[in-house]
Structure formats: C-alpha cells, structure tokens
N, C-alpha and C positions, 0 to 999 in steps of 0.2 A: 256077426249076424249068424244066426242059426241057420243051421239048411233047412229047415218048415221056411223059413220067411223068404228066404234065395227062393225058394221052388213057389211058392205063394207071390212072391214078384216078378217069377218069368209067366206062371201061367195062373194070375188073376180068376178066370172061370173057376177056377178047380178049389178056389176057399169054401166057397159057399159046402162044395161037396165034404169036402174035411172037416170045415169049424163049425158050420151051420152060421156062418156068420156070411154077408156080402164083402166085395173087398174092401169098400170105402168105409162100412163100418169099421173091420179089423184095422184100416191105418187111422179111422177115430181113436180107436180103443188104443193102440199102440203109443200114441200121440199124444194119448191123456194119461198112461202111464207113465210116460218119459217126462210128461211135466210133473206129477207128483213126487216122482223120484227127484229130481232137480228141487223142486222146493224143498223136500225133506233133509236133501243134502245141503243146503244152503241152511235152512236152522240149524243143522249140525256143527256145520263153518263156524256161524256165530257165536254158539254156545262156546266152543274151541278158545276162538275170539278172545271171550269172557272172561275163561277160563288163563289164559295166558295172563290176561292183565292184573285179574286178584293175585295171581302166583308174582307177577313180577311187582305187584305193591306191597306185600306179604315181605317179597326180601327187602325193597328199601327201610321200610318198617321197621324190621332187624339189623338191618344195617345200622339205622339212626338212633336205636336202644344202643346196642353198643360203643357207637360214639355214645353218646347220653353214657353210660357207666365208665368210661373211661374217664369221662371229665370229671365224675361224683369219684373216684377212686385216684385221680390226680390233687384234687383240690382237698382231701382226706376224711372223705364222706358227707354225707348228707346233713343239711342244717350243721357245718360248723364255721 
C-alpha cells in the first residue's frame, strides 16, 4: 500500500483536498481498477494456458513422427 492511500485511510476528509475526488469515489475508483487488473491478469493465465498445451501437443507430435520413422526405417523404407 502506498503511503497517499495509508494517509488517505487514516484521515478520509483530507482526499477531497488532495485528489479533488470524495473518499468513496477514490475507494470506487480504486475497486474498479483492481478488478480490471484481475481480469486482465486472468486472460493472461489463460492465454499461458493455451500456450503450454500447443507446446506440449507440438512435442507428442514429434515424439510420434519419430516412432512413425523408426518403424519406416526398421521395416526397410517406405512402400516396400
């Protein structure tokens, strides 16, 4: 917590004087920033998410090409 908001929290009158805002606006506003940060962090998460799971299909993928050429390279190539 900042010390504007500690000092803003002990003595409420005194926003008005500093922000030109009332206090209950300032803990609106405060309130409505903290939820947007949270939602933006939460797409974020997800994208994250996303991101891990193409990466981790991406390697079975290459895993199973590999077997797949091992067995075309066992069996003494392709169509024989």
């Amino acid at each position: 917590m900042s010390q504007l908001r500690a000092h803003l929290e002990r003595h409420p009158s005194e926003t008005t004087r500093l922000l030109g805002l009332d206090y209950d606006q300032l803990i609106g506003l405060i309130t409505h920033a903290e939820n947007l940060y949270n939602q933006q962090k939460k797409v974020q998460d997800n994208s994250k998410i996303r991101i891990i799971k193409a990466e981790m299909l991406m390697l079975r993928f290459r895993r199973e090409l590999r077997v797949f050429a091992k067995c075309l390279r066992f069996r003494g190539g392709l169509y024989r």
